[in-house]
Backbone as ProteinMPNN parsed JSONL, in Angstrom:
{"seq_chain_A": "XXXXXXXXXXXXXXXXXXXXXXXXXXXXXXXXXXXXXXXXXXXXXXXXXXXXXXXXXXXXXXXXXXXXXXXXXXXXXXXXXXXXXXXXXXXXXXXXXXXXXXXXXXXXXXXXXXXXXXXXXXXXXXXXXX", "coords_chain_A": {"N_chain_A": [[-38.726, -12.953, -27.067], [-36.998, -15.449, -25.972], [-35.099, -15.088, -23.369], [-37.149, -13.445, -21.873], [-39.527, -15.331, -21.027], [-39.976, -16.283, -18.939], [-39.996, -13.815, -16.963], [-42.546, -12.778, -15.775], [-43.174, -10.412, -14.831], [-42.449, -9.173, -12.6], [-40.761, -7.053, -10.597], [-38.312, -7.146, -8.601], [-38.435, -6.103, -6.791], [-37.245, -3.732, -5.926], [-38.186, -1.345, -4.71], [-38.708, -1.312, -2.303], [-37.131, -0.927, 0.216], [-36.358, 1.398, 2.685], [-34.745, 4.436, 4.035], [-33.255, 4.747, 6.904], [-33.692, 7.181, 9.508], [-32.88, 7.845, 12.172], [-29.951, 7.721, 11.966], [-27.417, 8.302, 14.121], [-24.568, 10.59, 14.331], [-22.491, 10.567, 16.615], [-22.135, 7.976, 17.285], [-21.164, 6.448, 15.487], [-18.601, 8.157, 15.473], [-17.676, 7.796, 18.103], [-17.569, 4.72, 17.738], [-15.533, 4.538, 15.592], [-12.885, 6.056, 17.054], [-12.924, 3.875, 19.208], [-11.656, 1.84, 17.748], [-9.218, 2.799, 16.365], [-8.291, 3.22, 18.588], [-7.426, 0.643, 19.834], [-6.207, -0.895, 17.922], [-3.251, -2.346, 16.17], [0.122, -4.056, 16.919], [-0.152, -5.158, 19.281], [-2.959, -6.109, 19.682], [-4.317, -7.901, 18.411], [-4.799, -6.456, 15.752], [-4.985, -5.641, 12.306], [-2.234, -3.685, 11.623], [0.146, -0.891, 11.433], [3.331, -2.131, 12.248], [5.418, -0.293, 14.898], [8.707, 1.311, 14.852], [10.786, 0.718, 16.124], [10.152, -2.241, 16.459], [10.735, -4.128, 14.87], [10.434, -7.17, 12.96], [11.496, -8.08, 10.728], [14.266, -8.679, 8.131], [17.176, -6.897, 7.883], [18.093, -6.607, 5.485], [17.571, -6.123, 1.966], [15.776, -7.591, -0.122], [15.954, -9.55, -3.149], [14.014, -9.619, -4.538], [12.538, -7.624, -3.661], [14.498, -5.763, -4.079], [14.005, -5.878, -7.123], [11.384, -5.016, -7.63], [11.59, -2.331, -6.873], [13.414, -1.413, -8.312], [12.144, -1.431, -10.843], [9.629, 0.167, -10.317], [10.756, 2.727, -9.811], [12.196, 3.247, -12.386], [9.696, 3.547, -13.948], [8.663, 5.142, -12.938], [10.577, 7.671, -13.615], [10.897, 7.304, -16.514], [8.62, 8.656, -16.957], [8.889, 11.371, -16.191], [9.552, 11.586, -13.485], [10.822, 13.557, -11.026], [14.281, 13.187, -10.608], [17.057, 11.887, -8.454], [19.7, 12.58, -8.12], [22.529, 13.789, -9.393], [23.416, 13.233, -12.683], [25.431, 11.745, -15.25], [25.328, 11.681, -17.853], [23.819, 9.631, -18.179], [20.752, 8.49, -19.772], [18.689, 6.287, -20.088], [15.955, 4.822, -18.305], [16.349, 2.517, -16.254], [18.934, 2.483, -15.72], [19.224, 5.26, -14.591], [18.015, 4.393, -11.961], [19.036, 2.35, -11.082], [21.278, 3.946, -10.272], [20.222, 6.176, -8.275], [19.63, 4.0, -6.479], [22.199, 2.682, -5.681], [22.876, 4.872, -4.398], [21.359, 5.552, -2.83], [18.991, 7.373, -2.819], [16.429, 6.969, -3.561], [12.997, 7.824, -3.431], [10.935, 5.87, -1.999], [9.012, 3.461, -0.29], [9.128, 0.517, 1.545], [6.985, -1.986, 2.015], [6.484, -4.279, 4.028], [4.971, -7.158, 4.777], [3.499, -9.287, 7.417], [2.855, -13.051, 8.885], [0.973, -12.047, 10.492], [-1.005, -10.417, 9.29], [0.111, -7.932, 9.895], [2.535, -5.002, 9.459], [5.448, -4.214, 7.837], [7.435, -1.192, 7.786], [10.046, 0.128, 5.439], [12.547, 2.298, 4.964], [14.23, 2.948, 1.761], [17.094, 3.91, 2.664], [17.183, 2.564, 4.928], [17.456, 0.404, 4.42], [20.215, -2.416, 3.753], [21.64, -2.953, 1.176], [22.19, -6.27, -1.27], [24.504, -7.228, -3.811]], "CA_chain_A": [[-37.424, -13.535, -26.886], [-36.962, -16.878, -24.999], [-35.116, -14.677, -22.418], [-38.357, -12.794, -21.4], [-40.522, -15.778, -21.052], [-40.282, -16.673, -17.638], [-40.295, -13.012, -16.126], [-43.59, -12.674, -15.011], [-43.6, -8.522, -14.37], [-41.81, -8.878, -11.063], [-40.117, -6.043, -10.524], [-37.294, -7.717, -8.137], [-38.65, -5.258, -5.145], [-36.36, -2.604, -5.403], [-38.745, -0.145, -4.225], [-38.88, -1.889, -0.678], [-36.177, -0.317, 0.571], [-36.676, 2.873, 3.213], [-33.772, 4.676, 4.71], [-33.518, 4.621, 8.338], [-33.678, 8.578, 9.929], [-31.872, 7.826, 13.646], [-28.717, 7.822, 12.135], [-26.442, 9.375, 14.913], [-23.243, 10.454, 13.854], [-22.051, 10.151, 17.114], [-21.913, 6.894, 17.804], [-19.765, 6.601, 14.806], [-17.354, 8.788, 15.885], [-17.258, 6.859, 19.354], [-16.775, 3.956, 17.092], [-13.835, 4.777, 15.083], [-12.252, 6.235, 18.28], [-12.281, 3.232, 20.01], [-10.863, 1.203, 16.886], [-8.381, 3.46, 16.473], [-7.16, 3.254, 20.381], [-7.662, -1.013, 20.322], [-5.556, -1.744, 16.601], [-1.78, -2.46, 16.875], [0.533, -5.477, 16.702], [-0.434, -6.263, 20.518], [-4.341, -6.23, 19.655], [-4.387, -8.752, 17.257], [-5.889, -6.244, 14.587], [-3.872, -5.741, 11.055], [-1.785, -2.579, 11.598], [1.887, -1.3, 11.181], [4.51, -2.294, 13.778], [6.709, 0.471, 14.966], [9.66, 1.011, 13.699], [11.5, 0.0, 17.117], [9.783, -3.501, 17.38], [10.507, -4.627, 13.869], [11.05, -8.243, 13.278], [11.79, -8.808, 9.497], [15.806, -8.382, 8.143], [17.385, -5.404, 7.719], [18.603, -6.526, 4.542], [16.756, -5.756, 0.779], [15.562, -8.589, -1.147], [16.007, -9.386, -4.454], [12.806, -9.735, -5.472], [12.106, -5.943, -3.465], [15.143, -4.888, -5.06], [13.716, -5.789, -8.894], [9.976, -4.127, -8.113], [11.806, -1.123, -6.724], [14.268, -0.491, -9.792], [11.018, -1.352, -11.875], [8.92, 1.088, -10.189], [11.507, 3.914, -10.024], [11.895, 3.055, -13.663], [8.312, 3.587, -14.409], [8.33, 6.804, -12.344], [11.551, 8.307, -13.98], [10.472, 7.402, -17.823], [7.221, 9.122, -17.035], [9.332, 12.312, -16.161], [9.063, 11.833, -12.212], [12.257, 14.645, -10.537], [15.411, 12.483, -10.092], [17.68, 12.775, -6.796], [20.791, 11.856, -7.757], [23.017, 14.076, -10.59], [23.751, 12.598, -14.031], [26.349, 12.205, -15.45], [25.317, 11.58, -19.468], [22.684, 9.093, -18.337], [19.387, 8.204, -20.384], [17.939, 5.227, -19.715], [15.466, 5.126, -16.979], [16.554, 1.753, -15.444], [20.715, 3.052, -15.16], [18.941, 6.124, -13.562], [16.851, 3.935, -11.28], [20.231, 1.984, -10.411], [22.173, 4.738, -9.702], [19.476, 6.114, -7.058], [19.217, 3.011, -5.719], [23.13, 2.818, -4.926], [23.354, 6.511, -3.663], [19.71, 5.329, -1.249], [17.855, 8.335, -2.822], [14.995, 6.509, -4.01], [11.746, 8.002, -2.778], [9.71, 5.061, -1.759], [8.703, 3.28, 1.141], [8.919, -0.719, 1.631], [6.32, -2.281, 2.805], [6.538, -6.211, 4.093], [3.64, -7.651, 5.346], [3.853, -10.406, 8.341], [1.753, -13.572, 8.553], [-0.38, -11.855, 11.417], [-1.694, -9.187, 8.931], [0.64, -6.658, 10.466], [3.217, -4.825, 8.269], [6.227, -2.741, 8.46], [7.629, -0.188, 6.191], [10.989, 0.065, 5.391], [12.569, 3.309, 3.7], [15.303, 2.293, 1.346], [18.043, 4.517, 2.709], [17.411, 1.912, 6.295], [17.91, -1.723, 4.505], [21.101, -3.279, 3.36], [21.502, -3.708, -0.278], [22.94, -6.821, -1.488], [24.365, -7.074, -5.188]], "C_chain_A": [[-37.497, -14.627, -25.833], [-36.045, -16.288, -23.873], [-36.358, -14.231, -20.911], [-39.649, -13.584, -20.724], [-40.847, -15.849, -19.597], [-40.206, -14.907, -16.642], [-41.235, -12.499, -15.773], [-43.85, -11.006, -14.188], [-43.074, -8.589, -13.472], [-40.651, -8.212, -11.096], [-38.157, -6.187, -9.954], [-37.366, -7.151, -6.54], [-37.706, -4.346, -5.031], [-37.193, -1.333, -5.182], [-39.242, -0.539, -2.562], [-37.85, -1.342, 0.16], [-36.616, 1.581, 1.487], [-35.021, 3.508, 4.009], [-34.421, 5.203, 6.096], [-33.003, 6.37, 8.917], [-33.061, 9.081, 11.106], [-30.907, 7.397, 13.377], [-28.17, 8.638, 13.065], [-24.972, 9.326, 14.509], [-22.283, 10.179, 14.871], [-21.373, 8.905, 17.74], [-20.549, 6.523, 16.579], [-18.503, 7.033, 15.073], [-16.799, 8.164, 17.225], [-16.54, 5.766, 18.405], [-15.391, 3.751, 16.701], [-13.074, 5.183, 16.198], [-11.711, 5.112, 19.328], [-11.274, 2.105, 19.008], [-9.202, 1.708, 16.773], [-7.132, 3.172, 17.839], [-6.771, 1.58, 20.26], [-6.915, -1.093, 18.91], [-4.117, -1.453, 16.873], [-1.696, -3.725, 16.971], [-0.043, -6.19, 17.694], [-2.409, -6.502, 20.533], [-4.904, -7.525, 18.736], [-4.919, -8.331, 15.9], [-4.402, -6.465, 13.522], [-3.41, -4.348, 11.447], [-0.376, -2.23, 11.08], [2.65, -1.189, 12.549], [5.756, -0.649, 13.772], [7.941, 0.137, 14.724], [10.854, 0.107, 15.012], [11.343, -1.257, 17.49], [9.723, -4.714, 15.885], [11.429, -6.176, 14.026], [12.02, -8.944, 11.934], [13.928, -8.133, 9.468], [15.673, -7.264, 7.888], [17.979, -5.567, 5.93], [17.261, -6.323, 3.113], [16.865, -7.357, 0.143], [15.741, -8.952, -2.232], [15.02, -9.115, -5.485], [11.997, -7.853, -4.63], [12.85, -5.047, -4.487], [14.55, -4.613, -6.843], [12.156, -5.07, -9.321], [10.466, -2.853, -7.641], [12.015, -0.45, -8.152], [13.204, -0.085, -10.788], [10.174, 0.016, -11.751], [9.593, 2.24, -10.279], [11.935, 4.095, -11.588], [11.082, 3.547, -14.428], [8.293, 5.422, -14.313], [8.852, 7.725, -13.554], [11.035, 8.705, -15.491], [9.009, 8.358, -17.74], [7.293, 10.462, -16.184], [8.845, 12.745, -14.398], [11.218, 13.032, -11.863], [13.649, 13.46, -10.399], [16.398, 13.068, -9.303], [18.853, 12.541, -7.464], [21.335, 13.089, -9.359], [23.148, 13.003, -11.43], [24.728, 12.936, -14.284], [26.583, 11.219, -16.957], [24.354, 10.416, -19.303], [21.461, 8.783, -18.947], [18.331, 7.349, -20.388], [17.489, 4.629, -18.165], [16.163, 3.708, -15.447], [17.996, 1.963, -14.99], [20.432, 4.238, -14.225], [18.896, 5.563, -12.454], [18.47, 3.17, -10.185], [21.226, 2.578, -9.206], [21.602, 5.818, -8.326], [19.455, 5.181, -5.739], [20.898, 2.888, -4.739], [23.398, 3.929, -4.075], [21.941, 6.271, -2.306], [19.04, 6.159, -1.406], [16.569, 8.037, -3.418], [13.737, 6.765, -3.118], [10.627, 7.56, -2.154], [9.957, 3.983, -0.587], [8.643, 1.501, 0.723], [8.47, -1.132, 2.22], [6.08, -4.247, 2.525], [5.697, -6.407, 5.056], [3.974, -9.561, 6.51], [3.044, -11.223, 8.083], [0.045, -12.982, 9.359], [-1.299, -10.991, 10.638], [-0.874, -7.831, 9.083], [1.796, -6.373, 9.748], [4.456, -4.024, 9.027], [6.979, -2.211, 7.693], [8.775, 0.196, 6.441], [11.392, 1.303, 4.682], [13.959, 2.759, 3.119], [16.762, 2.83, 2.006], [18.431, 3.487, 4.486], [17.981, 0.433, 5.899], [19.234, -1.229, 3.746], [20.947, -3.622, 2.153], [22.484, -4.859, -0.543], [22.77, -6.852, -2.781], [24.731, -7.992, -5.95]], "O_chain_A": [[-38.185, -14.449, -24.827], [-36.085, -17.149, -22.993], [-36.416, -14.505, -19.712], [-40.551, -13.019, -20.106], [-41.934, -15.48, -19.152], [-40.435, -15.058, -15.442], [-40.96, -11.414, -15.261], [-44.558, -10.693, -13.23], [-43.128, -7.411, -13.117], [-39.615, -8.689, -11.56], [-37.159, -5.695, -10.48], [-36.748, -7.49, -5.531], [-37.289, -4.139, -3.891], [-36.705, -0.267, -5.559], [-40.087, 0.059, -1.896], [-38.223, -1.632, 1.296], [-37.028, 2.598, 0.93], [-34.29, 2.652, 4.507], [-35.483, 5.768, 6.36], [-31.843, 6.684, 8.651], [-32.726, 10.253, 11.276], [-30.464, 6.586, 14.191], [-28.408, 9.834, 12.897], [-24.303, 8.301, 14.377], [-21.242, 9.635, 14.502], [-20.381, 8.847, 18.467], [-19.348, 6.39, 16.811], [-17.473, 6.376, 14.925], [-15.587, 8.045, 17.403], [-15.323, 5.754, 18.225], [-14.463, 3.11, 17.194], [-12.268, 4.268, 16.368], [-10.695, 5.152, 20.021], [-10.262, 1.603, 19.498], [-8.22, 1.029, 17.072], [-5.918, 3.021, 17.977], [-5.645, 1.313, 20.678], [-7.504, -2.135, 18.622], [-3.745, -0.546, 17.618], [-2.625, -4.525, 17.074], [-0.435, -7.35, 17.562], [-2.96, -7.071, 21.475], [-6.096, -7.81, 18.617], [-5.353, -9.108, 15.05], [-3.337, -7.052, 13.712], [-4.395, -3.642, 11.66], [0.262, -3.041, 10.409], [2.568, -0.436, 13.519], [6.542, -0.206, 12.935], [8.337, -0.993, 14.441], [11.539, -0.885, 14.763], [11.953, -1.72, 18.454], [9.027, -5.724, 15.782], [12.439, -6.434, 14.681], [12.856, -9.848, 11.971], [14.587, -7.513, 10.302], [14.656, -6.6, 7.69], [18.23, -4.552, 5.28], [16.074, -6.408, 3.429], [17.872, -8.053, 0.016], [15.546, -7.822, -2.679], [15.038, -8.665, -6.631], [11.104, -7.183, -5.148], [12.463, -4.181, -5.272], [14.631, -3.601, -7.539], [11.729, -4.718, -10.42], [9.691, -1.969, -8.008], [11.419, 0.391, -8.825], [13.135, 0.978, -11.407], [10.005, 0.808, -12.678], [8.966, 3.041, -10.973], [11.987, 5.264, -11.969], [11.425, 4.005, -15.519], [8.075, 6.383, -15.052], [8.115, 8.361, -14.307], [10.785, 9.861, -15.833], [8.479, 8.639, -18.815], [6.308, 10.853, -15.557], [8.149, 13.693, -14.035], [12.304, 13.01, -12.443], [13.282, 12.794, -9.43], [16.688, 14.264, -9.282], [19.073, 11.534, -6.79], [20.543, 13.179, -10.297], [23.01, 11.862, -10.989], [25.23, 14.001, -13.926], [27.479, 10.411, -17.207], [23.928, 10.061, -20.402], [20.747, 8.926, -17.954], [17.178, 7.675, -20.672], [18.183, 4.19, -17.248], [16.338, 3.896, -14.243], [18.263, 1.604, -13.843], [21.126, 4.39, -13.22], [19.689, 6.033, -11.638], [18.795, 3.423, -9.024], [21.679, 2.214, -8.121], [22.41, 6.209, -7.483], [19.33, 5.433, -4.541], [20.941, 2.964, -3.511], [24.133, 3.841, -3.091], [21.798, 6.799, -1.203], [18.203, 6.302, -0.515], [15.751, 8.906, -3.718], [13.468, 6.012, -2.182], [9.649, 8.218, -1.798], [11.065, 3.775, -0.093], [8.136, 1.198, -0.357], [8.958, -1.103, 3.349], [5.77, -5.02, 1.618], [5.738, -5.809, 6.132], [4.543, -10.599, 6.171], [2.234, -10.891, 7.218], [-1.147, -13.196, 9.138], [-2.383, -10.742, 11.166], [-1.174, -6.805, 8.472], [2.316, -7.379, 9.263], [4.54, -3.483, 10.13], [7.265, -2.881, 6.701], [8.941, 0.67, 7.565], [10.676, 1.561, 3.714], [14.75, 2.189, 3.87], [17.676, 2.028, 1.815], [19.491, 3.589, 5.103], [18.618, -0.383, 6.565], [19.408, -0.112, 3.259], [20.181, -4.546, 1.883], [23.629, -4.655, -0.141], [21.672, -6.671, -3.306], [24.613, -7.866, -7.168]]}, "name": "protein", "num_of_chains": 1, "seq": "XXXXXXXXXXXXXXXXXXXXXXXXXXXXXXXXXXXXXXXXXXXXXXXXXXXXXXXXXXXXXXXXXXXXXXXXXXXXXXXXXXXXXXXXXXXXXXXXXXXXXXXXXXXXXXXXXXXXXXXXXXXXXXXXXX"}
């Protein structure tokens, strides 16, 4: 095959490879420990901002509002528990609605800053506008 011509038996060296035996797990665990203590909005790493130091609105988006309904949508049709009584309901997106006005929707909003750093909203805290 005119693939084959030019490979010349060379293996590529994957048998060069040794694993190294002074792994210490400790140092790892130092590691992560100090990551852990040093990440946070005032570190410059990516983390989430407490909930007391949040900067974004308090209000719901439109474009949060339409991947919520969607996703509670998704859930519902795919026989997830619903919070909210019925009352002759069937269609997952009038469910999804009617959650959404009552604030029992189960899911967490998460808006991302430019620094990397995020902060998570539960729906029953923002402001719906309609």
């Amino acid at each position: 095959m005119a693939d084959d011509e030019g490979y010349g038996g060379d293996d590529g060296g994957g048998d060069e490879y040794e694993p190294q035996d002074d792994f210490i797990e400790e140092d790892v665990q130092e590691n992560y420990t100090e990551i852990v203590e040093n990440s946070g909005p005032d570190s410059g790493e990516k983390g989430k901002i407490p909930n007391h130091l949040r900067k974004t609105t308090r209000y719901m988006t439109k474009y949060e509002r339409a991947r919520l309904l969607g996703t509670r949508a998704l859930q519902i049709s795919m026989n997830a528990p619903i919070m909210v009584e019925l009352e002759g309901e069937t269609d997952p997106l009038q469910i999804a609605w009617k959650e959404l006005r009552a604030k029992k929707i189960p899911l967490i909003i998460r808006r991302f800053l430019p620094n990397g750093c995020y902060e998570d909203w539960s729906v029953d805290e923002l402001t719906i506008v309609q």
